[in-house]
N, C-alpha and C positions, 0 to 999 in steps of 0.2 A: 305262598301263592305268587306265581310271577301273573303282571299282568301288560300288556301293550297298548299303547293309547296310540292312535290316529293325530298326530294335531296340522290345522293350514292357518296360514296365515292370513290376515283379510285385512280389507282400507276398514277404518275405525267406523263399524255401523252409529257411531253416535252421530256422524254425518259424512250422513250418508246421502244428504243435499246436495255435498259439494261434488259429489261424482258427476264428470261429464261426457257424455257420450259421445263421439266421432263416425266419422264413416265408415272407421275399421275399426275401431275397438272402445272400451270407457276409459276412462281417463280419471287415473286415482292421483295424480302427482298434486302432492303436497299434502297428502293425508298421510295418519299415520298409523303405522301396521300393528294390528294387536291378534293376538291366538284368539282365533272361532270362539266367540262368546262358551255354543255346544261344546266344544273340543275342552275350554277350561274346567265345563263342569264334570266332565268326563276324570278330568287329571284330578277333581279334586273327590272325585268319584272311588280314583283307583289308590288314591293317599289311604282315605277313611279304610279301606278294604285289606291295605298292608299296614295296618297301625292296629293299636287298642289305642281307644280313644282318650284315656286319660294318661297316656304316657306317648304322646305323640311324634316326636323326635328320635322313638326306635324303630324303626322302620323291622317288620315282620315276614316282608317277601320285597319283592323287586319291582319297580315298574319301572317299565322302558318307553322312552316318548322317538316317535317316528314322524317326519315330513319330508313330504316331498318337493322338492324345490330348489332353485338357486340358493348361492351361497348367501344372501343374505339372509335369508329362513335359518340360519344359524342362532341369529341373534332370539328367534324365537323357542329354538330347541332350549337356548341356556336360560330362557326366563322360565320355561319350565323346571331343568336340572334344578333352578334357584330354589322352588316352591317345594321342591321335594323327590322330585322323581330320581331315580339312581344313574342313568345313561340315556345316551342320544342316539338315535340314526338320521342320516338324511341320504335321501335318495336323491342327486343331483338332476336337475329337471329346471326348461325351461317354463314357465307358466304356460306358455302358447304350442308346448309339445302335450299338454297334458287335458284329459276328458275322465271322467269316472270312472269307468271301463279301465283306463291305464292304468289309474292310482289304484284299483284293486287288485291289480292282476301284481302292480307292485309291491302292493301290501303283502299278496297271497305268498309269494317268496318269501319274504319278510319271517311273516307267521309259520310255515314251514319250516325255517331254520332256528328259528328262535323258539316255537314250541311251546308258547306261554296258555297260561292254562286259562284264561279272558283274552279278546278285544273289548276293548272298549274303549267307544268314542261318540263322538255329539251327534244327534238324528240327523245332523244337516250345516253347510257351512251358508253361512247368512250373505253370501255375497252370490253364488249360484241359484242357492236355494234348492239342488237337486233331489234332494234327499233318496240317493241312490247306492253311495257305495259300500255303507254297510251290507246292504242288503246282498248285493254283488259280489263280495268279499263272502258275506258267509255261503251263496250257493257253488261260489268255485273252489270253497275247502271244504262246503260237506259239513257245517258245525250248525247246531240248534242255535236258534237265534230269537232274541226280543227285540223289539223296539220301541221307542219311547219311553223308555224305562221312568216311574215316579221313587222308585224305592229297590233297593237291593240289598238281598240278605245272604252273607255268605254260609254254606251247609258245608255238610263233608262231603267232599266230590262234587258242588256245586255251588247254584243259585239261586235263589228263590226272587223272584222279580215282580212288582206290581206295575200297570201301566192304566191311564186312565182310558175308557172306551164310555162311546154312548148309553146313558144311563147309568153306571157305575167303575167296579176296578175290574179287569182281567189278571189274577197271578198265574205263571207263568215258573214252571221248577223247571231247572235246566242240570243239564251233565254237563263237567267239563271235557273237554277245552268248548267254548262257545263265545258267541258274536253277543252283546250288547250295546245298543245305541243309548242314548239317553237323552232327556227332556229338562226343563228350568227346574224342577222341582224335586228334582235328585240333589240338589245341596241345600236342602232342607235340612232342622237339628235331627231329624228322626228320621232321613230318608235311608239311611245306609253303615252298616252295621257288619263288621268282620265276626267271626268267631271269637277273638280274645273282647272284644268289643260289650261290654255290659248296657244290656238293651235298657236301661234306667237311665245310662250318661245321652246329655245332648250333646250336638256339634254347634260350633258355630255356625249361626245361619250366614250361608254364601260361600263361597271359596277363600281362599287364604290368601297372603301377599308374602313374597320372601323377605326377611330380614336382610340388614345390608352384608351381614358376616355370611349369610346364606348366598347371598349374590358374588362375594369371592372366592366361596368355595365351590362351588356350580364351574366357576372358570379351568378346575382342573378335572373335572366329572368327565368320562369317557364318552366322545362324539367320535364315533364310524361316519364317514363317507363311502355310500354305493354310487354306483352310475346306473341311470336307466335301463341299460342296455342289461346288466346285471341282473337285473329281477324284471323285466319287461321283454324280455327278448321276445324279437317277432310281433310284436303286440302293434295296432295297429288305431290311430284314431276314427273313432266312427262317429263325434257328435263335433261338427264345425261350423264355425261362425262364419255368415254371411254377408253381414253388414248390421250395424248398429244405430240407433234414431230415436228420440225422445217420444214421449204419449202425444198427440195430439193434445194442442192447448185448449182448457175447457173453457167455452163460451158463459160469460157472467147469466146469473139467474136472472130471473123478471120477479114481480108481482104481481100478483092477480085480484083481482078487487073481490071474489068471490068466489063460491066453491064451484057454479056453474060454468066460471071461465077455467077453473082448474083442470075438470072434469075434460073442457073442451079440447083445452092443448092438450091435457095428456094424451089424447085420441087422434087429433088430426097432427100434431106438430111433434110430441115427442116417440105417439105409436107405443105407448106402451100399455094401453085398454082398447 
């Protein structure tokens, strides 16, 4: 099974406090860059998938990890190679060239030439929030698609997918080649299961960390450089920023000595009865 993973790079949501916003843009300087929470669970997603899981270290198909970005999203390509994946692309790109729309249409090249029989990647990068370009990506190649993925099971010729919906699970059987996004609870021990994979073994709960002899050897792991213009050609931004500005500061609460005064502001002063 080859598979392709999406990954972005993003300021470290652990804080995500210290982001400051300007009149043109936010302002991440001094934080520090880590792969999309989604994106990693994605990559540890597509490990489980080309492994059996009690012989982890023989990798069974390929997975290829892709961003789009300046040359410093390099450093995040190879913390991936580190964890396990077999090769890199980076599509060179300035942050402030790039909108959803573009990074699909660059992915969409991408997955054309490469052929891989999954994407797969995180429902959403925690720094936008869009949660779009899956989606995008799979109606500009034409590929059945899940999203939110909790559980994946690989079949012959496919997928079998669970995702959670109101009231219970929707599964979801896919053909390959297809689009998969996925959710926190796809690195579950039980979420995700290859065919060599004996449904009795568990995973570790969470993603994995490369070892230090894996982080040297990642350093000679094959990274391609495209340029945008490469797999975007013609492509045009259509979502731009107009200016940026903190939430209004919220005015401190009161007390109310009783339930009749509660009653009262909520009506004349906060208008919400």
């Amino acid at each position: 099974m080859k598979i392709l993973v999406p990954l972005k790079r993003v300021a470290d949501p652990d804080n995500a406090n210290k982001v400051k916003p300007t009149a043109d843009k936010v302002d991440t300087s001094g934080l520090e860059w880590k792969i999309n929470p989604f994106d990693e669970y994605a990559l540890e997603s597509a490990l489980r998938l080309t492994e059996d899981g009690k012989a982890p270290k023989k990798r069974l198909g390929e997975v290829i990890v892709v961003t789009v970005g300046p040359k410093e999203t390099e450093t995040t390509l190879r913390s991936a190679l580190a964890t396990g994946a077999d090769r890199a692309i980076r599509v060179d790109a300035e942050d402030d060239a790039l909108d959803g729309r573009m990074v699909a249409k660059a992915l969409q090249s991408i997955v054309e030439a490469e052929k891989p029989d999954i994407v797969l990647m995180g429902k959403q990068a925690v720094d936008g929030d869009t949660n779009q370009v899956g989606q995008i990506l799979a109606e500009r190649l034409d590929y059945p698609m899940a999203t939110f993925a909790a559980t994946i099971q690989e079949e012959d010729g496919g997928v079998l997918v669970s995702r959670e919906v109101d009231g219970g699970v929707c599964w979801l059987r896919l053909k390959n080649p297809c689009v998969v996004t996925v959710d926190l609870r796809i690195v579950a021990p039980e979420s995700v299961y290859s065919l060599k994979t004996d449904k009795s073994f568990k995973h570790n709960d969470g993603v994995r960390f490369a070892a230090l002899p894996a982080i040297m050897k990642a350093k000679k792991k094959p990274l391609d450089v495209k340029t945008l213009g490469d797999v975007a050609a013609g492509t045009e931004l259509t979502a731009k920023y107009s200016k940026f500005e903190p939430p209004p500061q919220r005015a401190a609460g009161v007390k109310v000595a009783d339930v009749a005064e509660l009653v009262q502001k909520l009506a004349t002063e906060a208008k919400v009865i």
